[in-house]
C-alpha positions as CSV (number, residue, x, y, z in Angstrom):
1,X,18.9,7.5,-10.4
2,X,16.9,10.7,-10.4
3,X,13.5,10.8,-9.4
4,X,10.7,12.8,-11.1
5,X,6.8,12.5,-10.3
6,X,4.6,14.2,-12.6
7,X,2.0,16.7,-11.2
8,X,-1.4,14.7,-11.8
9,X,-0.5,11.7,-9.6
10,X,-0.8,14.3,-6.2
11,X,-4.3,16.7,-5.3
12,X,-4.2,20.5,-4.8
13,X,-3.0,23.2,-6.8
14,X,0.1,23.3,-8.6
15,X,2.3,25.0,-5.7
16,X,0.7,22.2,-3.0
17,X,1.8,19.6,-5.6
18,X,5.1,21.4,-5.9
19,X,5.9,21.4,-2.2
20,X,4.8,18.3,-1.2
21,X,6.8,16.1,-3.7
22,X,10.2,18.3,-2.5
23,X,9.1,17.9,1.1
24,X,9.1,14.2,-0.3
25,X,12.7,14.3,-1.2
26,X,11.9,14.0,-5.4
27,X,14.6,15.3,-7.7
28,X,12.2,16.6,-10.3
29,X,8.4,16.7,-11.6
30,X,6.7,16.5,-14.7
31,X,4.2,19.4,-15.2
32,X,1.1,18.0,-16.4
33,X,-0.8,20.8,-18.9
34,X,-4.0,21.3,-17.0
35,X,-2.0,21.9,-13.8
36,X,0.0,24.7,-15.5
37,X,-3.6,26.1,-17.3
38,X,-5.7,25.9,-13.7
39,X,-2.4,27.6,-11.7
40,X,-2.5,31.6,-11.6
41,X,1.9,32.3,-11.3
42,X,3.0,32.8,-14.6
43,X,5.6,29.7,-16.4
44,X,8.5,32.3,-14.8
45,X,6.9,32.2,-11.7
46,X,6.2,28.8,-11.7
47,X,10.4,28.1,-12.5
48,X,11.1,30.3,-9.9
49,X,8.9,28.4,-7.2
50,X,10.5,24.7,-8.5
51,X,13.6,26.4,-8.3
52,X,13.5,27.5,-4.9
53,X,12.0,24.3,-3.8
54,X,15.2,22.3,-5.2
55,X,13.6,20.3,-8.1
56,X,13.7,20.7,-11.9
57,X,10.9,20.4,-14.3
58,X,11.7,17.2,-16.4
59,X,9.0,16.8,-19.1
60,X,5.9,18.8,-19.9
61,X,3.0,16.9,-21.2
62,X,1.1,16.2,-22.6
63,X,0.9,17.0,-26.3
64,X,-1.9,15.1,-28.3
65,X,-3.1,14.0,-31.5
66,X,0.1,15.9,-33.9
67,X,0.8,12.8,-36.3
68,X,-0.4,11.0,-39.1
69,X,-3.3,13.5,-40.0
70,X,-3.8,15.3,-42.7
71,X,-1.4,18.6,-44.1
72,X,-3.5,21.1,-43.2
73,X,-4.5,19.7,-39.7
74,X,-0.7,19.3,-39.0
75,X,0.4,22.7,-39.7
76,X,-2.5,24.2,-36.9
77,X,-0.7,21.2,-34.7
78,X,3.0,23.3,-35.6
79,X,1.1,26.1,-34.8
80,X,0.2,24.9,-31.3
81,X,3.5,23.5,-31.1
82,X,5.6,26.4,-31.1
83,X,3.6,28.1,-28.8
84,X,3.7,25.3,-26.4
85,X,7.9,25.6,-27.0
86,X,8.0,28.8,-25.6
87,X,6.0,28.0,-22.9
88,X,8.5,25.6,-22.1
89,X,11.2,28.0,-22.6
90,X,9.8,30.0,-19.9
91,X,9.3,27.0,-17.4
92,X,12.8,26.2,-18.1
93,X,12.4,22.5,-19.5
94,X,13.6,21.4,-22.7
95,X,11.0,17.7,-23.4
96,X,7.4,18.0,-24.5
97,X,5.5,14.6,-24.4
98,X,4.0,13.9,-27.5
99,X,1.1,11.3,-27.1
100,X,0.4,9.1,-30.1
101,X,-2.9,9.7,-31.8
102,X,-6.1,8.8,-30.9
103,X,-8.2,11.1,-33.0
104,X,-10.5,8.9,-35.5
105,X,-9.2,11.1,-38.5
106,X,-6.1,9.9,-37.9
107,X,-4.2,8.4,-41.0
108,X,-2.5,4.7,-40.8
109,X,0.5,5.3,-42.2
110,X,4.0,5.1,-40.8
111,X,5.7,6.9,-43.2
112,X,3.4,9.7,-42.8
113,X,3.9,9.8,-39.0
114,X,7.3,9.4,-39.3
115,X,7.9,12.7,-42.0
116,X,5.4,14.6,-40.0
117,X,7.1,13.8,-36.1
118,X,10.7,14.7,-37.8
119,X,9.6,17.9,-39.0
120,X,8.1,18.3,-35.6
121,X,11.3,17.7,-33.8
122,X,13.0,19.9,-36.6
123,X,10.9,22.9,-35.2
124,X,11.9,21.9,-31.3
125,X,15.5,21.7,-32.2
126,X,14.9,25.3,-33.2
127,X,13.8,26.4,-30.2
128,X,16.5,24.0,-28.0
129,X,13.4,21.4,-27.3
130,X,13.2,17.6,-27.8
131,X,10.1,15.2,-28.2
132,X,9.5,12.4,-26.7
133,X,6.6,10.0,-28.7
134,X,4.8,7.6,-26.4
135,X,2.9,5.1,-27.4
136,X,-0.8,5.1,-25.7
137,X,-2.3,1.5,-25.2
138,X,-5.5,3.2,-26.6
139,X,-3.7,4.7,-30.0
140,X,-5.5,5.0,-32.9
141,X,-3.0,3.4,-34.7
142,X,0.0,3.4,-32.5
143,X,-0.8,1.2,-29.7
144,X,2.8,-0.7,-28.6
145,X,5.9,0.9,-27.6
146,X,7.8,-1.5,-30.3
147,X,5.9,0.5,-32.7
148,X,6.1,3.8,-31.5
149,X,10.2,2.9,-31.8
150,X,9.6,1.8,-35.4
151,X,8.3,5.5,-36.2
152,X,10.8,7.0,-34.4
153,X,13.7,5.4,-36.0
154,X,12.2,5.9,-39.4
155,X,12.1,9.2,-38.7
156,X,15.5,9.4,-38.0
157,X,15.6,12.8,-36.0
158,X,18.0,13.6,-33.4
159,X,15.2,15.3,-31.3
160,X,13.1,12.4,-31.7
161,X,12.8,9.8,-29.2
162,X,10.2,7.7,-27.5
163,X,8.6,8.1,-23.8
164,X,8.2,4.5,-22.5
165,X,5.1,4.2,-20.3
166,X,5.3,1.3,-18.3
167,X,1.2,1.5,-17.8
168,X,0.8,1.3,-21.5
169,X,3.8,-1.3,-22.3
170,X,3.0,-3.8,-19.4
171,X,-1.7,-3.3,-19.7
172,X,-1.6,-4.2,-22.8
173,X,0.5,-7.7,-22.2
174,X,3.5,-5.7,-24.4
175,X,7.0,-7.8,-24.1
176,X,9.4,-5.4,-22.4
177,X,12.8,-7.6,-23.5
178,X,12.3,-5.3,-26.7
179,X,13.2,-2.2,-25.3
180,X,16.4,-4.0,-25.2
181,X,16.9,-3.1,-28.8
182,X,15.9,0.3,-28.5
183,X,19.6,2.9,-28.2
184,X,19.6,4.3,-24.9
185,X,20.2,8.0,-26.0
186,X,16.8,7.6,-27.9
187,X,15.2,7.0,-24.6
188,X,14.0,10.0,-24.0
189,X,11.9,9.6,-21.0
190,X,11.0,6.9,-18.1
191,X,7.2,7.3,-17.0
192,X,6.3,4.5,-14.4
193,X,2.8,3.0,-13.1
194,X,1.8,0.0,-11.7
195,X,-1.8,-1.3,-11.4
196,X,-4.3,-4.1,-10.3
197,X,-5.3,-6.6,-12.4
198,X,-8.6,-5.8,-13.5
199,X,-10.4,-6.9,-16.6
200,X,-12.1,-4.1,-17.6
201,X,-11.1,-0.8,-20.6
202,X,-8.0,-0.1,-20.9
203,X,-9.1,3.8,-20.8
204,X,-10.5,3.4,-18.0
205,X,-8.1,1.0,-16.1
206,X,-5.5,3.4,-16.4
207,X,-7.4,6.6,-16.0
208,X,-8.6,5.9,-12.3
209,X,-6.9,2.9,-10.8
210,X,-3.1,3.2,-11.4
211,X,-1.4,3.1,-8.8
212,X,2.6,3.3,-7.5
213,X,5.0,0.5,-8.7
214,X,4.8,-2.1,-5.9
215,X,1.1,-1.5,-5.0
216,X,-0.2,-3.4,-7.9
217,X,0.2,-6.4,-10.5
218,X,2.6,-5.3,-13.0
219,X,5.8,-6.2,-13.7
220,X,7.4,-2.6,-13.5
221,X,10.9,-3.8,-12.1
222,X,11.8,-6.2,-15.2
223,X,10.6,-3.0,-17.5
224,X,12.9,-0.6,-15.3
225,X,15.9,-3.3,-15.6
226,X,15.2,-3.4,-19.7
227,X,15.8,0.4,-19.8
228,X,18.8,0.6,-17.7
229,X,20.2,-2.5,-19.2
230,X,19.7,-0.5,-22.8
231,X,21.3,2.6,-21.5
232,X,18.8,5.3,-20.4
233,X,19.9,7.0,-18.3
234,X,17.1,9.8,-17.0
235,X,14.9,10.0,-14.3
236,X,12.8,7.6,-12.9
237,X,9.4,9.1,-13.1
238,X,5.6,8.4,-12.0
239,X,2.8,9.2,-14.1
240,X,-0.4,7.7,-11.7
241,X,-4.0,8.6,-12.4
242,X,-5.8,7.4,-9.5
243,X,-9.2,8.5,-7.8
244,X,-7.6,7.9,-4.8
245,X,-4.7,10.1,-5.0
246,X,-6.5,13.0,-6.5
247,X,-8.2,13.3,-2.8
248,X,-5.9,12.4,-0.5
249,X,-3.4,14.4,1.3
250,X,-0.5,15.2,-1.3
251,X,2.1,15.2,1.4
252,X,1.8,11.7,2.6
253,X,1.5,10.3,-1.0
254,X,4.7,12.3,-2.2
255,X,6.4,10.0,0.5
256,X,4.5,6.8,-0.7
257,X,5.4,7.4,-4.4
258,X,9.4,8.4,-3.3
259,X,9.2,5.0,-1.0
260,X,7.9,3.0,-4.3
261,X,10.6,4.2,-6.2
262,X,13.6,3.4,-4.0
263,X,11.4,-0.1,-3.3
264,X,11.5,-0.2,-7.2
265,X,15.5,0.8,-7.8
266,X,16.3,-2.1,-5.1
267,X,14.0,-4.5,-7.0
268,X,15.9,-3.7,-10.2
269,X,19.5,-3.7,-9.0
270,X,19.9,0.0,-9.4
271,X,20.7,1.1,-5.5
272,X,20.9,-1.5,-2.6
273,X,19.0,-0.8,0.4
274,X,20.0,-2.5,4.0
275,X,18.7,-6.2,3.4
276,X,14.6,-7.0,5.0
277,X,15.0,-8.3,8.4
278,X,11.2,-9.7,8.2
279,X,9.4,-9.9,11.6
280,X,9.2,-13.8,13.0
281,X,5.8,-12.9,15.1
282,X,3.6,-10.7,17.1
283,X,5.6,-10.4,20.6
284,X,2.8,-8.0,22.0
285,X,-0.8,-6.1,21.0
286,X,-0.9,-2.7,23.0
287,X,-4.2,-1.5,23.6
288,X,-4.6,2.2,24.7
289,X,-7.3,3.1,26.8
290,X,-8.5,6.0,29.6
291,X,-10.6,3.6,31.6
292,X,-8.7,0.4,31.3
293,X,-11.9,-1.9,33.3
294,X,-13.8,-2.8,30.1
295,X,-10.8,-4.0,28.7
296,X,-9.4,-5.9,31.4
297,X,-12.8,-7.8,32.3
298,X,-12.7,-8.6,28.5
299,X,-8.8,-10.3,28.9
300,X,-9.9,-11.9,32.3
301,X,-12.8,-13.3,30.9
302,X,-11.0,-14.7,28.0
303,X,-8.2,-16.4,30.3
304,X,-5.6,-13.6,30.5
305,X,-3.8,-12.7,34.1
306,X,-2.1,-9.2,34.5
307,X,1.7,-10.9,34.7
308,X,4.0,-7.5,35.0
309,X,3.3,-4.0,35.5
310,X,6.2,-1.1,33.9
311,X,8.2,0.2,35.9
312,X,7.9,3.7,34.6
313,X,4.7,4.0,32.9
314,X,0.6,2.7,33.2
315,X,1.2,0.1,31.6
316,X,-0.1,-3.2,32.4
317,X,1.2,-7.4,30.7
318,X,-1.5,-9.2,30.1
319,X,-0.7,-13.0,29.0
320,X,-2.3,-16.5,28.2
321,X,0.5,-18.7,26.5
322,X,2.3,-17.1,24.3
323,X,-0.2,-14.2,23.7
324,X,0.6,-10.9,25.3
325,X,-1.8,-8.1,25.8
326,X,-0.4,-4.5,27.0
327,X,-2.9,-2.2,28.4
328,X,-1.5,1.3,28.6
329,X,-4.2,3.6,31.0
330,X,-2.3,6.2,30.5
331,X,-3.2,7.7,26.8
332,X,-6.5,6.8,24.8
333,X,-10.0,8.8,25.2
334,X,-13.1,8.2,27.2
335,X,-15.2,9.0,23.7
336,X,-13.4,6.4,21.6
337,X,-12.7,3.9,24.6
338,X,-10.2,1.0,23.9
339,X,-8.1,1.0,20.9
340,X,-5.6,-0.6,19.6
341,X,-3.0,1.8,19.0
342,X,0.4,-0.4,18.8
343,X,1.9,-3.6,18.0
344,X,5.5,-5.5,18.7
345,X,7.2,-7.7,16.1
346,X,9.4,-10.2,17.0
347,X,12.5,-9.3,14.6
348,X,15.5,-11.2,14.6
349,X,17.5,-8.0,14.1
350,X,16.0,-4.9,15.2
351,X,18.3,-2.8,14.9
352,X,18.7,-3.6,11.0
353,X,15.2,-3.2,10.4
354,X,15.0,0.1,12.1
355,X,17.9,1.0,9.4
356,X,15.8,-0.3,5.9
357,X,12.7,1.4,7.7
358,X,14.5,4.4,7.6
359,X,15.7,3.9,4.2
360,X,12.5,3.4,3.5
361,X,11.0,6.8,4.8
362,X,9.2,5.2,7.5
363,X,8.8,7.6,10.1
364,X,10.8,6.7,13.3
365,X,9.1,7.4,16.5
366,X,10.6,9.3,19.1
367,X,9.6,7.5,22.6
368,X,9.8,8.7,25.9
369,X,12.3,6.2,27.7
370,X,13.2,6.6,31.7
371,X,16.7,6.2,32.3
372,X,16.4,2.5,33.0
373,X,14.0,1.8,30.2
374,X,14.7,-0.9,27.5
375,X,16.0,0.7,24.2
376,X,13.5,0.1,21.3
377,X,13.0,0.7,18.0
378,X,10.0,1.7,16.7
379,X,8.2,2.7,13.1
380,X,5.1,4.2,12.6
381,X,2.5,2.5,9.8
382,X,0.7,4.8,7.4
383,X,-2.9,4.0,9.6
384,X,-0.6,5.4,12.7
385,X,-0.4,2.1,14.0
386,X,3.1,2.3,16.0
387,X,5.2,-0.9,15.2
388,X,7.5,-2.3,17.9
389,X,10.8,-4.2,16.6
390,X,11.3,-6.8,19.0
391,X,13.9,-9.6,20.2
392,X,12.1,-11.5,23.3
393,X,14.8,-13.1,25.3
394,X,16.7,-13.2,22.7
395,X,20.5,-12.7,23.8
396,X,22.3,-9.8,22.8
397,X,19.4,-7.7,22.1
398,X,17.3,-5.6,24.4
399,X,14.3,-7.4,26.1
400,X,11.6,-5.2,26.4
401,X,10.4,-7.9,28.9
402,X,12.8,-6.3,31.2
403,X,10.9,-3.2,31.6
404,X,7.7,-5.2,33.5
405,X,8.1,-5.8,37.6
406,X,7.8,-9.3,37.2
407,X,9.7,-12.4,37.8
408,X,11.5,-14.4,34.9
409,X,9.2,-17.3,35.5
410,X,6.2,-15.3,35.8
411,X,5.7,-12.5,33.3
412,X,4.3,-15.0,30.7
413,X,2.7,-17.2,32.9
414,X,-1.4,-18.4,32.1
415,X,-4.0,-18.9,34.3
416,X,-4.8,-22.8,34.2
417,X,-8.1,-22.5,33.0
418,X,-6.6,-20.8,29.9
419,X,-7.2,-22.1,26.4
420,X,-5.6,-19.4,24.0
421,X,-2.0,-20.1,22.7
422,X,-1.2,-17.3,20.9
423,X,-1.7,-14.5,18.4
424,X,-3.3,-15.9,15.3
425,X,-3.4,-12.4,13.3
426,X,-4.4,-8.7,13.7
427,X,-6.3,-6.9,11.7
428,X,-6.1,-3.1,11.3
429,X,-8.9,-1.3,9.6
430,X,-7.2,1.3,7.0
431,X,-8.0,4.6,6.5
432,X,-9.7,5.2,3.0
433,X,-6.9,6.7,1.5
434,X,-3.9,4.4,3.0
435,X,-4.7,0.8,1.6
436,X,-2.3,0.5,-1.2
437,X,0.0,2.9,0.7
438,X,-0.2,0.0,3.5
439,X,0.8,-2.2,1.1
440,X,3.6,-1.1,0.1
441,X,4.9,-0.1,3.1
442,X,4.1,-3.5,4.8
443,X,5.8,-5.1,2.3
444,X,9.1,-3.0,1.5
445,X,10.0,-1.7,4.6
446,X,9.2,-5.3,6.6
447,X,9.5,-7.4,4.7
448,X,5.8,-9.2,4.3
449,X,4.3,-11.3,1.5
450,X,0.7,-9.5,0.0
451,X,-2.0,-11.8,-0.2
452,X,-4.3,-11.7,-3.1
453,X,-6.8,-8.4,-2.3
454,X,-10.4,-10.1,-1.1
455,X,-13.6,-8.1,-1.4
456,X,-16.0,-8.6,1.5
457,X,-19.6,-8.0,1.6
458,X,-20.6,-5.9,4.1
459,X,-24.1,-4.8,4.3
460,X,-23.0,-1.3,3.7
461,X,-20.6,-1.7,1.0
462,X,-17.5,-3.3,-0.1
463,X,-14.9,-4.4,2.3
464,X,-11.6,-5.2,1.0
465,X,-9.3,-7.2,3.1
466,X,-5.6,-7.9,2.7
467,X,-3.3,-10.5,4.3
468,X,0.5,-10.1,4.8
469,X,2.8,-12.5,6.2
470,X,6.1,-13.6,6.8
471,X,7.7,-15.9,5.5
472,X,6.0,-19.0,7.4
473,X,2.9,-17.6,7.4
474,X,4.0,-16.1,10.8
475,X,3.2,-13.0,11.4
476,X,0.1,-12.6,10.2
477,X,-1.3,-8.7,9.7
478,X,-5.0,-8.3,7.7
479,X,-5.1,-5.0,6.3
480,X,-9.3,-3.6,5.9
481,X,-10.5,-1.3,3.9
482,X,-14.1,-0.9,5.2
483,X,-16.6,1.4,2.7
484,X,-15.7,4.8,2.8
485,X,-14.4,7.5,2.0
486,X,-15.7,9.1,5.1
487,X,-14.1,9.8,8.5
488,X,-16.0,7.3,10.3
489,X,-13.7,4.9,8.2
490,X,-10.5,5.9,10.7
491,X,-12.6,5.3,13.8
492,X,-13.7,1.3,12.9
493,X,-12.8,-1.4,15.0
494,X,-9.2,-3.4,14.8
495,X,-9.1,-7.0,16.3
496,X,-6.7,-9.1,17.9
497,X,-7.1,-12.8,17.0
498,X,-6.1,-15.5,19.2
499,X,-5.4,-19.1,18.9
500,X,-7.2,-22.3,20.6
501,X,-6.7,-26.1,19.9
502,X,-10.3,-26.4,21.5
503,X,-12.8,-23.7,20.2
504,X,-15.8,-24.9,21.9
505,X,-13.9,-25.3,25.2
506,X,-12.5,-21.3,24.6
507,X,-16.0,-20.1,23.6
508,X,-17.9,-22.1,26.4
509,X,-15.4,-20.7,29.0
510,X,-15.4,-16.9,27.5
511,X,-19.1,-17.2,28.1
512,X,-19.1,-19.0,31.3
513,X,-16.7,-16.0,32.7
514,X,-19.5,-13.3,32.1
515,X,-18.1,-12.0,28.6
516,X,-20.4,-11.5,25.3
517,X,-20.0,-13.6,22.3
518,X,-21.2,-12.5,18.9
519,X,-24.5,-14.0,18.1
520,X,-25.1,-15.6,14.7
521,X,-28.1,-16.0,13.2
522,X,-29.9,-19.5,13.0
523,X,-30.1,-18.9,8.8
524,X,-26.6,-19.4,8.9
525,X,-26.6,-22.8,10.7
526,X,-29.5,-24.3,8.7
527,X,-26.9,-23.2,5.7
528,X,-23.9,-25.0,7.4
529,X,-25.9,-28.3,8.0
530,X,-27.1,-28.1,4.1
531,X,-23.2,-27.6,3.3
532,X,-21.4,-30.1,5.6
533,X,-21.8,-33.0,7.6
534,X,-20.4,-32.6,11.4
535,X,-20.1,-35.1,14.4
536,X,-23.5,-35.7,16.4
537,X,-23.7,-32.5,18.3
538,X,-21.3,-30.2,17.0
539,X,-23.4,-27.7,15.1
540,X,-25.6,-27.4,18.1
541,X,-22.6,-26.3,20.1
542,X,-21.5,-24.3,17.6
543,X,-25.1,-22.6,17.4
544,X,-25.3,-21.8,20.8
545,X,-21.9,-20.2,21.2
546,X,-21.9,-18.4,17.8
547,X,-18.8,-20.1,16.6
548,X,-18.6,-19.7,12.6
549,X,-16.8,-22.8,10.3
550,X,-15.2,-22.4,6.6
551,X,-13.3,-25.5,4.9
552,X,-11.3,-25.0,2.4
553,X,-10.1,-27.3,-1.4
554,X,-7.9,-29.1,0.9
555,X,-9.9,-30.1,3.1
556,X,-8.1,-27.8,6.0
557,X,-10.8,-26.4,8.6
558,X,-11.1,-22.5,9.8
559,X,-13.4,-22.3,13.2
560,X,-13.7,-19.3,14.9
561,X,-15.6,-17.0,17.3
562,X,-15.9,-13.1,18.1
563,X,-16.5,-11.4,21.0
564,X,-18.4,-7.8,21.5
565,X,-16.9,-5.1,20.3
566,X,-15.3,-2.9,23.7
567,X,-14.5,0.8,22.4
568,X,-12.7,0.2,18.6
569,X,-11.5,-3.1,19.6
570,X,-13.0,-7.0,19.7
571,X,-11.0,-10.1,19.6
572,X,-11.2,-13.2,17.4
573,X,-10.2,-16.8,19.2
574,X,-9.3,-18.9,15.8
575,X,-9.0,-23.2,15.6
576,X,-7.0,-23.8,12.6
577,X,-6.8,-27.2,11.7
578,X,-5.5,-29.4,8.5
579,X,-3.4,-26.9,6.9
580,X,-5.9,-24.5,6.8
581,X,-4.3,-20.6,5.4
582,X,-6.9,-18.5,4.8
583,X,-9.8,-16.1,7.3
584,X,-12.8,-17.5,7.3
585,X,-13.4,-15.2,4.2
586,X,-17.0,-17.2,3.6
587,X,-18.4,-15.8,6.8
588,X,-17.6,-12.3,6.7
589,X,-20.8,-11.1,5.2
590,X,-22.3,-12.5,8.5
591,X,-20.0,-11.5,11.2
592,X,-20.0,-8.0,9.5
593,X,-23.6,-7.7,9.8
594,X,-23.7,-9.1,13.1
595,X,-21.6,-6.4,14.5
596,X,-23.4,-3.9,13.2
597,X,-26.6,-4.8,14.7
C-alpha cells in the first residue's frame, strides 16, 4: 500500500520535513495547517517542491469545529471553507480533514451535523474536493468512529466520508471489528498512531506521547486488517504528536516511521517481508579502545586470557567459558577511553537476517575485509551500536572464529581460576531521542521480544530501561534511557554482564586480582537483613564485596556485582538462580548512585 506521513510527526520547517520523509522512501504526506501557515513558498511552490521530491500531498488538515453549530456560525465556517478549497487547489490535493467538534457551543444533534457536513461536502464537490470527518476521542459530542460513520451515512453525500484515526479509535477502548461495516469507498482516509499505556487525559496522551505503530501499546495491526478487510484502499498514513519527534533529527525518524509501517503491513498480512531469523546469543562484545591496558587489566582480573589475535587487524579474543571479549586498539579515543562500540549475535541464518534487516531499512555496514577475512554480515542499531550476525562453528556458514591465530582447541579456552560462564546481557545506554526507535528496530528487524518499559530512579532523574530477548530468554539486550535530553546522554556507560554459578567466589577473586568492585553502602545491607533472612555469613560476604540481592514472587534469586567503570564501559558478573527473569531492577537506585559518586 501507499505510504503517507503527515508533516507534524517530523521537526524543521516544511521543506526539511518534505525532504526527509522522501529521503525516507514515503509515497506521500499529509500537510498539517500550521506547517503550511509558518512556511514562506507559496501552496504552488510548495507543489512544486513535493513534486520534485517524488511524493504527493494526500490530505490537508486539519479543519475544526464546522458541524452541529448554529446557522450563522456555519456559514462563516463555509466561508473559511472555500477559502481553504482553493488553497488546496493550489497544493494540488483534493481531501480536507474535517475534525469533529469540540467547541462547547456545539449543538447535540445528529441530524443537524449530518444536513450541515452534506452541504459542506456539496460546496467541496464544487471545487473537485472531498471531506473526510474524523472522529476526535475528545469530541464534544462525536467522540467514536462508529458514530462519526452514523453521521456520515445519514448524510448521505458522495464527498462525505470518515478519516479513521487509529489514536482516537483504539485510546478510547473503541471496538475496531465495526469498521467492518463501514463501505470501503467511504473510507476516506487511514491516519495511524500507536502509544504507551498511560492513564492520564486523553488530550494530553495523544498530544505528546504518540508514537509509531510498533513502539507502543495499541492494537494498530487488527485496526489496519479491519480497514483493508472492508475495502479501503488508500494510503497508510501517520499522524504522531510526540515531544520527542518534534526535536529530533527528522531524517532518522522519517526512516523509523517508514520501518513501522512495513513492520505494520507484515503484521497485518498486507506485504510479506523475508521471515525473522531471531539471534540464539551473544557470540562476542567488541570493545574499542586507543590504549587497550585499562581494559585488558580489567578482563585479566576478572578471569579472561587473550586466546587469538586477527590476522589482519588490532584486534585481540579475550575469553572465559563461553564469554568472548574483542578488544580492537586500533579505533576508539584517548578522551572517551574504552567503549563498547559492537556486538556479535549468534544467528542461525545470517545471511537471511541480513536480508529482513535490509528490508527493514537497517543500515548495512560496509567493513573493511583482507582477502582472507571471514565474510560477515553486519547491521548498524539506531544508538550506532554495530551488530554482528554470527554462526560459531556452525557448518556451512562462515566462522568468524577463523579470522583469530589461534588453535581450534584454544581460542575459547579459560584460565582455570575462571568463574564466569557466559554473557548474561548487555545493556546499551540510548541516545535521548532513539529509545522507541530502538524498540522497534530491535524488535522488527531481529526479531526480539520487548519487555514491559521499567522506570529507574536515578539520583538525577528518570532512568527507563528496557529488556529484549529471544525467544528463550537468550539473547538478552537492556535498552537505557538515562535523563536527558542532553549530549552527555550519548557519552554514558554500556555494560557487559557476565554469568557465575558462584558470586562470592567471582567477586572475591575479581578483588583478589587487583580490580575495583563497586562499593555499596552499609544503609543498603541493614535494609537487606530487615527484608530477608540469609545463611550465617552471607550478608557479611556480600557487604564486603558489594554484591547486591533481589528475589522475586517466585521465589527465584538475582545476585550480582559491578565493577569500576574503565572509559564508557563497566561489567556486571550476574548469579541467577530459581528461575529468576528479571535485573535486579530493586537495586538500581543504589548502583546508580554508586557510580556516580
Amino acid at each position: 500500500m501507499r505510504k503517507s506521513i503527515a508533516t507534524v510527526s517530523l521537526s524543521g520547517s516544511l521543506t526539511e520535513k518534505l525532504t526527509a520523509a522522501a529521503r525516507a522512501g514515503f509515497d506521500g504526506v499529509e500537510i498539517f495547517e500550521n506547517d503550511l501557515l509558518a512556511s514562506p513558498l507559496s501552496p504552488e511552490e510548495i507543489r512544486a517542491r513535493t513534486a520534485d521530491l517524488g511524493l504527493t500531498i494526500d490530505l490537508y488538515q486539519p479543519m475544526r469545529d464546522v458541524e452541529g453549530v448554529p446557522e450563522e456560525e456555519f456559514v462563516r465556517g463555509l466561508r473559511r471553507a472555500e477559502r481553504k478549497f482553493d488553497v488546496m487547489r493550489r497544493l494540488g490535493t483534493d481531501t480536507l480533514l474535517v475534525c469533529s467538534n469540540v467547541s462547547p457551543h456545539a449543538v447535540d444533534d445528529d441530524a443537524l451535523a449530518a444536513e450541515q457536513l452534506s452541504r459542506l461536502a456539496g460546496l467541496a464537490r464544487e471545487h473537485g474536493m472531498r471531506i473526510a470527518y474524523e472522529a476526535l476521542a475528545w469530541g464534544r459530542h462525536v467522540s467514536t468512529y462508529d458514530h462519526a460513520w452514523r453521521i456520515v451515512e445519514r448524510a448521505g453525500h458522495p464527498a462525505l466520508g470518515v478519516c479513521l484515526d487509529s489514536f482516537h479509535i483504539l485510546s478510547r477502548g473503541s471496538d475496531p471489528r465495526g469498521i467492518a461495516g463501514i463501505p470501503g469507498e467511504k473510507i476516506f482516509f487511514l491516519q495511524l498512531a500507536d502509544a504507551p499505556l498511560m492513564a492520564m487525559d486523553v488530550l494530553q496522551w495523544s498530544r505528546h506521547y504518540r508514537c509509531f505503530p510498533g513502539q507502543g501499546g495499541l492494537d494498530v495491526t487488527s485496526l489496519v486488517r479491519h480497514a483493508v478487510d472492508a475495502g479501503y484502499q488508500g494510503p497508510l498514513s501517520l499522524e504522531v504528536f510526540n515531544d520527542v519527534f518534534r526535536q529530533a533529527d527528522s531524517g532518522s525518524t522519517a526512516v523509523d516511521a517508514l520501518r513501522s509501517l512495513i513492520a505494520l503491513e507484515e503484521s497485518a498480512d498486507i506485504s510479506p517481508l523475508p521471515a525473522p531469523v531471531t539471534p540464539t546469543g551473544v557470540a562476542f562484545a567488541e570493545i574499542a579502545t586507543a590504549d587497550p591496558l585499562p581494559v585488558t587489566t580489567l578482563l585479566t582480573a576478572l578471569g579472561f586470557r587473550r586466546t587469538g589475535r586477527h590476522t589482519g587487524k588490532p584486534v585481540d579474543l579475550w575469553a572465559q567459558g563461553d564469554a568472548r571479549i574483542l578488544v580492537n586498539h586500533g579505533t576508539g579515543t584517548r578522551d572517551d577511553g574504552p567503549s563498547l562500540t559492537a556486538i556479535g549475535l549468534e544467528t542461525p541464518d545470517p545471511r537471511s537476517a541480513a536480508r529482513r534487516a535490509e528490508a527493514l531499512l537497517a543500515p548495512v555496514l560496509p567493513r573493511r575485509r583482507g582477502d582472507h577475512d571471514v565474510p560477515l554480515d553486519a547491521i548498524a542499531a539506531p544508538d550506532g551500536t554495530e551488530l554482528f550476525l554470527c554462526a560459531t562453528r556452525r557448518p556451512g556458514h562462515p566462522d568468524w572464529t577463523a579470522d583469530f591465530t589461534a588453535a581450534a582447541d584454544t581460542w575459547q579456552d579459560s584460565s582455570p581460576a575462571g568463574l564466569l560462564t557466559g554473557v548474561d546481557h548487555v545493556a546499551l545506554t540510548q541516545p535521548w531521542h532513539h529509545f522507541d526507535e530502538a524498540v522497534l528496530f530491535h524488535r522488527a528487524v531481529l526479531g526480539l521480544r520487548p519487555h514491559e518499559s521499567v522506570d529507574l530512579a536515578d539520583p538525577y532523574g528518570l532512568f527507563r530501561s528496557r529488556a529484549m530477548t529471544g525467544a528463550r530468554d537468550t539473547p538478552r539486550l537492556v535498552l537505557n534511557l538515562a535523563p536527558g535530553p542532553d549530549p552527555g546522554t550519548r557519552a554514558r556507560a554500556q555494560h557487559i554482564a557476565l554469568t557465575t554459578d558462584d558470586i562470592t567466589a567471582a567477586a572475591r577473586r575479581v578483588r583478589a586480582a587487583g580490580a575495583e568492585l563497586l562499593k555499596i553502602p552499609a544503609n543498603y545491607y541493614e535494609d537487606l537483613d530487615a527484608r530477608y533472612e540469609f545463611a550465617p555469613g552471607t550478608l557479611d560476604a556480600y557487604r564486603e564485596l558489594g554484591i547486591l540481592y533481589d528475589r522475586d514472587e517466585h521465589g527465584g534469586e538475582f545476585h550480582h556485582c559491578y565493577t569500576a567503570t574503565v572509559g564508557r564501559v563497566f561489567f556486571e558478573i550476574v548469579q541467577r538462580t530459581g528461575g529468576y527473569r528479571g535485573y535486579g531492577a530493586a537495586n538500581a537506585h543504589v548502583r546508580l548512585a554508586a557510580q556516580r559518586r
